[in-house]
MINUNU-837015 format. One record per residue: residue number from 0; residue in three letters; z, x, y of N, C-alpha, C in turn. Coordinates in nm, 3 decimals. Last residue first. Example, Ala and Ser with C-alpha at 12.3 -4.5 7.8 and 13.67 -1.06 7.14 Angstrom:
BEGIN
(1, Ser, (0.708, 1.285, -0.225), (0.714, 1.367, -0.106), (0.787, 1.290, 0.003))
(0, Ala, (0.780, 1.319, -0.569), (0.780, 1.230, -0.450), (0.780, 1.320, -0.330))
//
This chain:
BEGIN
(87, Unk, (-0.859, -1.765, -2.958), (-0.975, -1.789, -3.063), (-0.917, -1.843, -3.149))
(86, Unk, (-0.886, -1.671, -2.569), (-0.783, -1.741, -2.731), (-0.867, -1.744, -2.869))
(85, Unk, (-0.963, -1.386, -2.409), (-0.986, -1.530, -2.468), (-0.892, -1.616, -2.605))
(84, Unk, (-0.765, -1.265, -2.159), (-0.798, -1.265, -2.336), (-0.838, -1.401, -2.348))
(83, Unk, (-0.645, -1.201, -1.934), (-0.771, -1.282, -1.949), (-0.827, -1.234, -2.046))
(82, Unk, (-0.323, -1.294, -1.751), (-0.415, -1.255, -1.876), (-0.527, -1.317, -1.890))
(81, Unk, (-0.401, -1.169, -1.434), (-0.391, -1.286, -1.504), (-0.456, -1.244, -1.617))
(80, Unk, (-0.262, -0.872, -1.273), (-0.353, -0.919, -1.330), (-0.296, -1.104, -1.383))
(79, Unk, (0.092, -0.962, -1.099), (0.025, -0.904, -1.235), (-0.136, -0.961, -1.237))
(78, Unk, (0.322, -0.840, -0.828), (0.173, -0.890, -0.849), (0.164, -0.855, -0.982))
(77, Unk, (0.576, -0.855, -0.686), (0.531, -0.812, -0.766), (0.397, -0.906, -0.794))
(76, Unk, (0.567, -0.919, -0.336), (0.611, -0.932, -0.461), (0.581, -0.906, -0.543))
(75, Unk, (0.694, -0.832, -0.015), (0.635, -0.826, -0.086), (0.633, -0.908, -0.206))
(74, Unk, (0.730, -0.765, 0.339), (0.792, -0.857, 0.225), (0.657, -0.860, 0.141))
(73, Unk, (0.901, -0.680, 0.571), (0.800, -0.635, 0.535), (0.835, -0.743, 0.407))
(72, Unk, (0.977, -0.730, 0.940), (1.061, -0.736, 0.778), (0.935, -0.685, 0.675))
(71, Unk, (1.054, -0.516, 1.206), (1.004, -0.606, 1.147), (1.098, -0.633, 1.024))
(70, Unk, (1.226, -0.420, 1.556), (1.204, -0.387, 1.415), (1.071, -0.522, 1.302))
(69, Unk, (1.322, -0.348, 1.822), (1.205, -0.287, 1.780), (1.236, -0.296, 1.574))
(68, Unk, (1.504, -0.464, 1.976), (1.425, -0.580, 1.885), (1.295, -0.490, 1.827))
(67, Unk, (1.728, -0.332, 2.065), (1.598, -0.366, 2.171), (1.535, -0.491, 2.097))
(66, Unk, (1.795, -0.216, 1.857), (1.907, -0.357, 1.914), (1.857, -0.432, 1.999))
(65, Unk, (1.648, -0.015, 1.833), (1.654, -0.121, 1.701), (1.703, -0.220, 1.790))
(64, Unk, (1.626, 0.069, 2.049), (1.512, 0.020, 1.990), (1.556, -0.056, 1.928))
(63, Unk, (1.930, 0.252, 2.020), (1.867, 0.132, 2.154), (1.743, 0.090, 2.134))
(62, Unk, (1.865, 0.399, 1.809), (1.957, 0.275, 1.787), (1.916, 0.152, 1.923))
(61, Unk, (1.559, 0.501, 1.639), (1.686, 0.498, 1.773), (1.730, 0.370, 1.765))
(60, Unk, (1.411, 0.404, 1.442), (1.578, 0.455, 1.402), (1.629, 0.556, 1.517))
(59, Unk, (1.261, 0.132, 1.450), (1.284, 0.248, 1.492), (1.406, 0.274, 1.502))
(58, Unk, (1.176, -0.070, 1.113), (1.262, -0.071, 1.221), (1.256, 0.092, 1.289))
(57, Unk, (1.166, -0.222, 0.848), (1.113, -0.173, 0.917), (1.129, -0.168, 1.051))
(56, Unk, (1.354, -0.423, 0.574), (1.308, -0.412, 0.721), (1.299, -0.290, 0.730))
(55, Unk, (1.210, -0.614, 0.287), (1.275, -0.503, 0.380), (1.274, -0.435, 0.475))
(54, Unk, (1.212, -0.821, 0.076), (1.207, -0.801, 0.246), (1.304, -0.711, 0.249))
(53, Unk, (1.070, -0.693, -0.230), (1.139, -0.724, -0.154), (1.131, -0.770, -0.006))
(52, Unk, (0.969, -0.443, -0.483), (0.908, -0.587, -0.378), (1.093, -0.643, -0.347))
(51, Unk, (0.904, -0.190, -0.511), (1.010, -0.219, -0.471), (1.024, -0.352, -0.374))
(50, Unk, (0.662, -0.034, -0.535), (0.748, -0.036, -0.633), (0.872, -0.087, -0.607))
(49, Unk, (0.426, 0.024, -0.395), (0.440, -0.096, -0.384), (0.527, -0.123, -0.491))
(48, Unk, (0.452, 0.361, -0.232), (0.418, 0.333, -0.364), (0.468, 0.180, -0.385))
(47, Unk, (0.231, 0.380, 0.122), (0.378, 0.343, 0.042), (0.329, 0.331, -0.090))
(46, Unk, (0.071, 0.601, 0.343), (0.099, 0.520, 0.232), (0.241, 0.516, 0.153))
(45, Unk, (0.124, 0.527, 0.659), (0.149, 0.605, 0.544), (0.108, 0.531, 0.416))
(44, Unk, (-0.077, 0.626, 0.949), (-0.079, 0.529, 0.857), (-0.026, 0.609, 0.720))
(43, Unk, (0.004, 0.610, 1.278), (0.025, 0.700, 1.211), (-0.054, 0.561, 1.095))
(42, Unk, (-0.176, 0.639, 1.621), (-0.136, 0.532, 1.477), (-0.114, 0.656, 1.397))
(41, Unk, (-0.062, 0.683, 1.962), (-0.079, 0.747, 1.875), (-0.063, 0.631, 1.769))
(40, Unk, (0.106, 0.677, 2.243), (-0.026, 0.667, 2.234), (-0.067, 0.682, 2.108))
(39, Unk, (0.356, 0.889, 2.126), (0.308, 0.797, 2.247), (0.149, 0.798, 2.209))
(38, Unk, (0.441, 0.926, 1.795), (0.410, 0.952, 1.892), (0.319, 0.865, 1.965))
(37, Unk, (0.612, 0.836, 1.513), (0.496, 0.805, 1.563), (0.459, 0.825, 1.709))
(36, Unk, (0.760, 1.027, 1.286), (0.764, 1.020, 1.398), (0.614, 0.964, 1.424))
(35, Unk, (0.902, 0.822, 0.970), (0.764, 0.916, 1.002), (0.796, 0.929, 1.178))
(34, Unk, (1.121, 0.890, 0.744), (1.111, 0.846, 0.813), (0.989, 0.967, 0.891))
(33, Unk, (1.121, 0.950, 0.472), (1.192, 0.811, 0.498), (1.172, 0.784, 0.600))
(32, Unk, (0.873, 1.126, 0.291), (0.920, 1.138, 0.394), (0.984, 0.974, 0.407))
(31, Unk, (0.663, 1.323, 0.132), (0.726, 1.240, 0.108), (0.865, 1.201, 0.180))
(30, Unk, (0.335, 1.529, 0.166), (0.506, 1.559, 0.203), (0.555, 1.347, 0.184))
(29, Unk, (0.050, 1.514, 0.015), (0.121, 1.488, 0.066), (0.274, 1.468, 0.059))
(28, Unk, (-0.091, 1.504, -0.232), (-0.010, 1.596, -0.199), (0.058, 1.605, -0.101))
(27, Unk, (-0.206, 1.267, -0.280), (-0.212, 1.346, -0.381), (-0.102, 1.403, -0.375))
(26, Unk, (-0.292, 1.153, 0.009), (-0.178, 1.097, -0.090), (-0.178, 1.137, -0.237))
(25, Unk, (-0.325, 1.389, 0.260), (-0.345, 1.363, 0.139), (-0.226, 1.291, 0.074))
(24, Unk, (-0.123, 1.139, 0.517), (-0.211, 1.239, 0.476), (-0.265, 1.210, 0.353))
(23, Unk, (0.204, 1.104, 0.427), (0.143, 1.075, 0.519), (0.024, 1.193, 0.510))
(22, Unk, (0.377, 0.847, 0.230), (0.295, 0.987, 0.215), (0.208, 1.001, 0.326))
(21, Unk, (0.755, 0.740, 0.194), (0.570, 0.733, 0.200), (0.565, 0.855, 0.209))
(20, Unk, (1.003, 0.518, -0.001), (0.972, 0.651, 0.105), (0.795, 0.674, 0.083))
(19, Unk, (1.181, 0.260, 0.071), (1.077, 0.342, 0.071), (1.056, 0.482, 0.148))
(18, Unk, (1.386, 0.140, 0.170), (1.349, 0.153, 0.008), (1.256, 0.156, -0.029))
(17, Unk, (1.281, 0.078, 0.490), (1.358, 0.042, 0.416), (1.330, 0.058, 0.284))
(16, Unk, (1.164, 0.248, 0.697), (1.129, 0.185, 0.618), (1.219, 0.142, 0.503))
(15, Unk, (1.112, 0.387, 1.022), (1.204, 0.401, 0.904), (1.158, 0.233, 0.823))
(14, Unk, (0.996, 0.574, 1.291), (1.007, 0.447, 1.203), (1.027, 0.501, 1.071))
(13, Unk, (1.102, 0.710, 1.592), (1.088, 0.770, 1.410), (1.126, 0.667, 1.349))
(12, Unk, (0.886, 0.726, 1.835), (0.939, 0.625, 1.776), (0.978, 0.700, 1.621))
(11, Unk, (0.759, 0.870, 2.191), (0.761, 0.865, 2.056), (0.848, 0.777, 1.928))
(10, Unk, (0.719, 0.688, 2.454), (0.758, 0.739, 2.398), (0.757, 0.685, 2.234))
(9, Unk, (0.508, 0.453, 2.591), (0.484, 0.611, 2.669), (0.588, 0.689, 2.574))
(8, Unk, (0.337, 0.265, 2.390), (0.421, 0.278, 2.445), (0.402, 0.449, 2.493))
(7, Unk, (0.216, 0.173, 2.126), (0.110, 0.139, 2.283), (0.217, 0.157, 2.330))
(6, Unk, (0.164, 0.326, 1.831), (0.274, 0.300, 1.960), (0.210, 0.311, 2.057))
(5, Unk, (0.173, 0.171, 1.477), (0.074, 0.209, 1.608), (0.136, 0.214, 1.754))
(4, Unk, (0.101, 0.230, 1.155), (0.213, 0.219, 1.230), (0.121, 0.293, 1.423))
(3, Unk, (-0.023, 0.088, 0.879), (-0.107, 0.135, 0.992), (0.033, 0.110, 1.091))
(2, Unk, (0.014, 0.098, 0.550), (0.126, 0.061, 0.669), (0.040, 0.152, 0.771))
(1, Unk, (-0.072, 0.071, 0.213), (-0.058, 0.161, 0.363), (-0.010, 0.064, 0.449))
(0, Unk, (0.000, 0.085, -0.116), (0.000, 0.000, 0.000), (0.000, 0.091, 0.123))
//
């Protein structure tokens, strides 16, 4: 799952992700990180591993942001294919 994180603001933001940690870059090899700095003017996009369905908030981990209202919820759920064996 990626997360396009984007700051139309004049300062930088270190968004945090709740029971997740991502990959920013190659997602082979890429560094594995809880929290990404998203700089002024600037999209970061991490990828997340979609192993932990839940609402879980997404939020900048300065405290006067968070209380500002700088946060979301993110919410997922486990997804399966539909069995598609024929019966016989």
């Amino acid at each position: 799952m990626q997360l396009r994180l984007r700051n139309d603001s004049d300062m930088w933001h270190p968004m945090h992700v709740h029971g997740h940690t991502s990959r920013i870059g190659d997602t082979a090899t890429g560094a594995r990180k809880d929290t990404v700095a998203v700089l002024s003017r600037q999209t970061v996009v991490v990828e997340l591993d979609a192993d932990n369905p839940d609402q879980l908030m997404v939020h900048c981990h300065n405290t006067y942001h968070l209380e500002a209202g700088m946060a979301t919820v993110l919410s997922y759920v486990r997804w399966r294919w539909p069995d598609r064996r024929c019966s016989e």
